[in-house]
Structures are given as structure tokens and as C-alpha cells.
N, C-alpha and C positions, 0 to 999 in steps of 0.2 A: 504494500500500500504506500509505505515513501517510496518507493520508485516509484507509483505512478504519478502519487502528490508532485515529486520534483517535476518528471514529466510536463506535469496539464500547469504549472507552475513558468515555466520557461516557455511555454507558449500562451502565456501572457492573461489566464485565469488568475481570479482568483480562490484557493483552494482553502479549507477548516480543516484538519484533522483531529479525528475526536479519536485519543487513546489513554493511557494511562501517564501517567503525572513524569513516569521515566522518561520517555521517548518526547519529552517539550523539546529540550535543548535542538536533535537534529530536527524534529519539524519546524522547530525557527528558522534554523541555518540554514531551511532548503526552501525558506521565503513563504510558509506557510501559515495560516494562524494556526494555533492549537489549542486545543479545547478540551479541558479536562473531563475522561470520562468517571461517572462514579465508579470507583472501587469498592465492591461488597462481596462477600464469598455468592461464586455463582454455581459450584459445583455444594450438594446435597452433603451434608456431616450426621451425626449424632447429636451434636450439639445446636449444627445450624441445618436444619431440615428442609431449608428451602430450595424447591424441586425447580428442576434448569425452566420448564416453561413456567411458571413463575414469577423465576427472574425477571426473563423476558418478560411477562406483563408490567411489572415495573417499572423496567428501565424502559420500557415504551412510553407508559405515562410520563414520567419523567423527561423523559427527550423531545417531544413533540411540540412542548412549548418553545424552547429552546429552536426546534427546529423552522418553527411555523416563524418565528422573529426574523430567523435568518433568510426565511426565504430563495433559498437553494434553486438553479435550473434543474440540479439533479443529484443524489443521495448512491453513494458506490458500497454498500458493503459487502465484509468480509462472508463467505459462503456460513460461518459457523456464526456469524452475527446478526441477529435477526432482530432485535428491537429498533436500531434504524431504521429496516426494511419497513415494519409494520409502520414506527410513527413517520416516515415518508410517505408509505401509503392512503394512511387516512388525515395528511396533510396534502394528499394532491402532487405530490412531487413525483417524476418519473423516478423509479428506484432500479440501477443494474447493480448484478451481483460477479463479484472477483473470487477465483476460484483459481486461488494461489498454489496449485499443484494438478496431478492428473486429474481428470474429470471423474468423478464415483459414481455418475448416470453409465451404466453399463447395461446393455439390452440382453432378451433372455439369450441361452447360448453361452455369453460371456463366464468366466467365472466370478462368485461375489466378491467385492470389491474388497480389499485391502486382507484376503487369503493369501496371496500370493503365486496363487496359480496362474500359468502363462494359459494366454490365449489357444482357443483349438485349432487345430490342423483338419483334422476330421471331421466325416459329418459325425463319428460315435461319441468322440469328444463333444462336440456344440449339444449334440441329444442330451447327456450325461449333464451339463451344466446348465442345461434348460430344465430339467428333471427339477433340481435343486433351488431353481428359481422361483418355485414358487413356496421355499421357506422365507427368499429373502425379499421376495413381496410382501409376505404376510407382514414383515419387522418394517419394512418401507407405509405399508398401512398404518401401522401402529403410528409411525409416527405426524403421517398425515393429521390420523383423528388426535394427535395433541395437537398440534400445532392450529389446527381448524377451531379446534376449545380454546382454545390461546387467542385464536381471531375471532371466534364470535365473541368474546369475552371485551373486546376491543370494537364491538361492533362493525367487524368486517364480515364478508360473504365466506363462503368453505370456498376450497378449491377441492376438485376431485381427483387431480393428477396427483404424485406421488413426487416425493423432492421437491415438495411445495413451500419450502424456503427458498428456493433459486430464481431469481426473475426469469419470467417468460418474454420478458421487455428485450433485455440483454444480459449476457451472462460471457466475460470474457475468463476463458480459460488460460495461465500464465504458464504452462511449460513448452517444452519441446515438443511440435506435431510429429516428431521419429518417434517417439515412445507413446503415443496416444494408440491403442488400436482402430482397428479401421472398420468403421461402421457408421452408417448414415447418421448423422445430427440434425440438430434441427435450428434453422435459419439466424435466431439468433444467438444460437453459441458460438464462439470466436477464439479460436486455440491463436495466440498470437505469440508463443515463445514465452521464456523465462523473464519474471519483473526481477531485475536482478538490484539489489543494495545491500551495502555493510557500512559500518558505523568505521570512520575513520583510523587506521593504526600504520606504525613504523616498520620497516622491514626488519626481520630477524634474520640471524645469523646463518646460513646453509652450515650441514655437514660437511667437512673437507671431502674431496676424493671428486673422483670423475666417472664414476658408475650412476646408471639411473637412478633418479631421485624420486623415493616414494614418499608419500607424504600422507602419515596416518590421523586421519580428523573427526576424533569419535564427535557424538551425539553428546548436546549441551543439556542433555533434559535425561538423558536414558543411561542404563550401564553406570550404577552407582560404583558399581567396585572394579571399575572399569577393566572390565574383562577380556575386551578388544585389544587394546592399547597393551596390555600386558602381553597377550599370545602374539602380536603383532612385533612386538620388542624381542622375544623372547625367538620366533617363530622366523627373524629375517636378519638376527644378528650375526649367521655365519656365513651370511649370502653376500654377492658382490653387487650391493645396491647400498645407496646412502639413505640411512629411517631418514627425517624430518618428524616429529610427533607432538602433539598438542593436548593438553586434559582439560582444556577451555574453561578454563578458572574453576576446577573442580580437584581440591587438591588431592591427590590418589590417597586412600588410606585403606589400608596399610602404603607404607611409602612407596615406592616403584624401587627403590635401590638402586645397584650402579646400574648403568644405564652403558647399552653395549659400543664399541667403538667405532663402530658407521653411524652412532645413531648421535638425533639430538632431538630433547623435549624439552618445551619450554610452554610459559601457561595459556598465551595466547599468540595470534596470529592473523593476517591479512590473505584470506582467501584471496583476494580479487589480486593480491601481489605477487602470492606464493604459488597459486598453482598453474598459474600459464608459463613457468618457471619447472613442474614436478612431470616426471612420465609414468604416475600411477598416482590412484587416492583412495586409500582404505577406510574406509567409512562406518556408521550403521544405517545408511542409506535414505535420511533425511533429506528431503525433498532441494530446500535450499544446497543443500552441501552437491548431492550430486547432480545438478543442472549446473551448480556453478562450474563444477570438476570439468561439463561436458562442452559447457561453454569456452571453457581453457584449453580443450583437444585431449583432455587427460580422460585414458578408461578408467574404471572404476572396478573395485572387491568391495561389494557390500554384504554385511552380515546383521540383518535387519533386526534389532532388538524390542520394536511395538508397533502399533497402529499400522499409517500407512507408509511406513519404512519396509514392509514385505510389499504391499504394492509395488512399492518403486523400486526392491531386486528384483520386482519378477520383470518386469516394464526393462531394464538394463540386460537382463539376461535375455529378452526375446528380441529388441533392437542392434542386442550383439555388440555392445559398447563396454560389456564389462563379463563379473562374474561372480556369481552369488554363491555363500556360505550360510545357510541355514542355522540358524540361531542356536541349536542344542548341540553342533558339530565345531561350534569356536575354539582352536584350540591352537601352539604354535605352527603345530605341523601343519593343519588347514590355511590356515592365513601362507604359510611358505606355499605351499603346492600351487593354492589360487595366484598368486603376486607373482609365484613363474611361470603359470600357465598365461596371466593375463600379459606381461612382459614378452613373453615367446610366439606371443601369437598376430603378425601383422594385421590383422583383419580387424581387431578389436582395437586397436591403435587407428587405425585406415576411418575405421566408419565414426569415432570417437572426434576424431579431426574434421571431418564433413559434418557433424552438428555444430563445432566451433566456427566453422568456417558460413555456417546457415545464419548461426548468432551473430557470427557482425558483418550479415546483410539485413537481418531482420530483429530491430530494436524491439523487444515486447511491451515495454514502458510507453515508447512513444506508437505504436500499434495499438495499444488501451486507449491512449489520450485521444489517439484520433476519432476509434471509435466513441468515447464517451462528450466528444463536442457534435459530433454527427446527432448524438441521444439525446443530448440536453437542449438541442434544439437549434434556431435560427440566432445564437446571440454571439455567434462569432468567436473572436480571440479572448471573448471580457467575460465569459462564464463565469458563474459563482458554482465551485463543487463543495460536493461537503461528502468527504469517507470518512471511514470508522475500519477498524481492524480486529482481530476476534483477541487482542489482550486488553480491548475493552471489553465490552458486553456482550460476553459469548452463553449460548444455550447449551455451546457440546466440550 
């Protein structure tokens, strides 16, 4: 969402972002206003019971005055954000929805979303995962009939489509079309490439030596006991590659110890620096980490440790851009095997560089913008946007 802010920002909008009280400083810096959102627990406790639609009905109330003041051409939120959407809605405001990784509308056939099973070959395969589709219908129901209890509750109409938090207005999808599967969409979805942003930092120091430079970049949120990073260290310290390695201000505990002598860890780092600089990125296959990897020409070893981190191994391994490790199989020897398999193999180098090389022909930030002044109407270069991001007011 700051890539597109910066984006619809430099071409001469003006853009609100509404997030959390962190993220003021770069939404200043990239010319934006910022708009605090409320902070309250949005996920359900023992203590604080309050259920994610709920919230949403809330922070709906809450926002809509706020929003109706501001008067907006057009309201962008985040796919897991849904109280803008609704108080945009019954303010009259065109509302599109950003859907900051692969798209999770998957038709029957496909497998369900974020399993990480790769797409069919056969028609026995597409049978077999249409078979199954109608469990993950019934949970797509389920969530209709909240969210529909959520809108009448708000005095809006039901929808009867399913993934009826995604606008039907617009809905731009922000990753790589090479890793989308291929099956008919509908008019206005818009796979426009990776929104790419990172918050500013200094180069850090390479590994000495002149072997391929891998560069291990586990998950900010996942792999408490960092388990990746460990087998990874452990798993390529007798190889003839230089580690690079990062714990992303997660400090290892128990400690990591010596640290082997191609390698170097250090607490953070500058994707956007580092890795059009590395010829591998071992990961746990978080969405931002590996578009950025793909954007740089670099394949990828992901070892998906939650959610839709198995999507996006399975999406790498069927693109052919990398090579996946199965989460209960992490170990030094697995991480070695994959990192010289994916090393050894031109092909996964070859097609990893033709995504790079797609990315900077086709900007996904300014492919948003375009599309979102096309939406908000006839008011030209002077729009007034207003997004929101799901570390605001999120339902999921």
C-alpha cells in the first residue's frame, strides 16, 4: 500500500493513509497525509472476546465519519480490510480492493488455496480437486453469511457471491502474472506485478570469497526458534558458496554460536540492495521476500512455515523459479541438496531472470495508480485517495 501511496502521490494526487501510529514517519516522507488508525485487539482472546466481524462493525462506524469529511474520489483497501470497504460503501464512495499477493479466488479444479498443492496437469487431477471443492465452498459460505450479518447490521444489501469482501468494482492483484495460474478472470481483476517497498537501510558487509552468494532471509513473523537459519548455516557451511544471513531483529535464542566461515549474519538488511547482488534466497516463502528475490533474477529454496507461505512454494515450484522444502523435512542436509540443486540447474536461474527482466518493464505500483485514477473517475492528476492497509483494521 506505500508503494502505491508513493505511486498515485508523484503523479500529483492527493493521497490519506490510514495505518497504524508506526508507519507515520515513511507515509510522511512519501508526501502522504497519515491518518491514525484505531488500535484495538482485533483478533478474538479469552480475555478480549471480541469476534473479527465485530470489529469490523466498529471500526466501520467509526471510520465513516471520518471518511464522509474527507470526501474521497475513491477508498483502496487492503483484501483482509474490510471496514473501509463497508464505511466507503454506504458513504457512496467507489471502493477497489488490493490484493497484495497471489489471488485466493481459485475456481473448482484448482487446489484450495494456501494447501500448497500445485496446479493439475490432468483431467484426474482437476476431477480430484473439484471433488474437494465443494468443502471449501461450504467455508467460502460460511463466510459470506458473516460478512452479509456484518452488512445488514450496517444497513447494506447481502451479496450472494462468495469472496464478498473483494470489490467487484476493481480489485488489483500485486504479484507476478508467471506465478498466477491460468484460468479465466473476471474483467475487473488486474494482476499488475509486484507493489514493491522497504523502509530505508545501509549496505552491509558481503562474505569475503568469490563463490555464489546465497543469501538466507527467514520470515519476520514465523520460525520462533529459527529453524531455517540454523539448518541453513549448518547445512551450507562446507559448500563452496558465501551464506549472507539475517534473523530480522529476532534475536536467535538459544544463540546461533560460531557462525561458519563463508558465512555472515547480521540483524538486518536491505533487500532491495542485497539481493540483485545474491545468486540464491532461502527463505520461508513470504510473499514480499520472494517477488522481491524474483524481481532481483535471484531463484529461490522456500521452506514454507504458515498460511500463504505454502501457496507461494507451491506457485515457485510450478513456475520453475525455485525449489521447495516442505516444512516437517527442514533440516541441514535438505537446505544443502535444494541450494545445489537450485544452483546446478540453469533453467531455474534462466526463467528467475525473465521475471526480473518483466519487472522492470512493468512497474506494478504505477500499473495500480493508473488503474485506480481510470476508477476514481474524471478528476484527473488532483484525485483525493484514501487506503488503509490490513495492520490497520483487519477482520482476518
Amino acid at each position: 500500500m506505500l508503494a502505491l501511496g508513493e505511486a498515485l502521490t508523484g503523479r500529483g494526487h492527493e493521497v490519506t493513509l490510514q495505518t497504524w501510529e508506526r508507519w507515520r514517519a515513511p507515509v510522511e516522507a512519501a508526501g502522504m497525509r497519515f491518518a491514525p488508525a484505531p488500535e484495538y485487539q482485533v483478533f478474538p482472546t479469552r480475555e478480549r472476546p471480541l469476534k473479527p466481524y465485530e470489529a469490523v462493525l466498529r471500526a466501520t462506524r467509526v471510520l465513516e465519519p471520518e471518511l464522509r469529511a474527507l470526501a474521497p474520489h475513491a477508498v483502496v483497501a487492503d483484501i483482509l480490510t474490510l471496514a473501509p470497504a463497508l464505511a466507503g460503501e454506504r458513504a457512496g464512495v467507489p471502493v477497489a480492493t488490493l490484493i497484495p499477493h497471489v489471488d485466493p479466488r481459485l475456481p473448482p479444479g484448482a487446489p484450495p488455496y494456501s494447501l500448497g498443492a500445485r496446479w493439475p496437469h490432468t483431467a484426474a487431477g482437476r476431477a480430484l480437486w473439484r471433488a474437494t471443492y465443494r468443502v471449501v465452498r461450504r467455508g467460502l459460505e460460511q463466510g459470506r453469511g458473516e460478512l452479509n450479518e456484518t452488512r445488514r447490521r450496517l444497513g447494506l444489501p447481502a451479496h450472494e457471491h462468495v469472496h464478498n469482501g473483494i470489490s467487484r468494482a476493481l480489485s488489483i492483484v500485486g504479484t507476478f502474472p508467471q506465478i498466477e495460474y491460468p484460468f479465466p478472470r473476471p474483467p475487473e481483476s488486474h494482476i499488475v506485478g509486484p507493489l514493491l517497498w522497504e523502509p530505508p537501510f545501509e549496505e552491509v558487509e558481503l562474505p569475503p570469497g568469490e563463490g555464489p552468494l546465497v543469501l538466507v532471509a527467514p520470515s519476520t513473523a514465523q520460525d520462533a526458534g529459527h529453524r531455517l537459519l540454523r539448518a541453513a548455516l549448518a547445512g551450507l557451511a562446507d559448500q563452496p558458496v558465501r551464506v549472507l544471513a539475517t534473523w530480522n531483529r529476532r534475536t536467535p535464542d538459544p544463540p546461533l554460536g560460531s557462525v561458519p566461515a563463508n558465512a555472515r549474519v547480521v540483524d538486518w538488511l536491505s533487500y532491495a540492495r542485497t539481493m540483485p547482488r545474491c545468486d540464491l534466497v532461502v527463505c520461508h516463502g513470504g510473499h514480499g521476500t520472494v517477488v522481491r528475490a524474483l524481481a532481483s533474477g535471484c531463484p529461490v529454496v522456500v521452506a514454507p512455515a504458515a498460511g500463504d507461505m505454502n501457496e507461494n512454494a507451491a506457485r515457485v515450484a510450478w513456475a520453475g523459479v525455485g525449489v521447495r522444502i516442505p516444512r516437517r523435512l527442514v533440516s541441514a542436509r535438505t537446505i544443502r541438496l535444494a541450494v545445489v540443486r537450485a544452483l546446478a540447474d540453469p533453467s531455474i536461474t534462466a526463467r528467475a531472470r525473465e521475471l526480473a527482466a518483466w519487472a522492470a518493464e512493468n512497474d506494478g505500483a504505477q500499473r495500480a495508480a493508473e488503474l485506480i485514477e481510470a476508477f476514481a473517475g474524471p478528476s484527473g492528476g488532483h484525485g483525493n485517495i484514501r487506503s488503509w492497509t490490513r495492520d490497520g483494521l483487519s477482520d482476518d
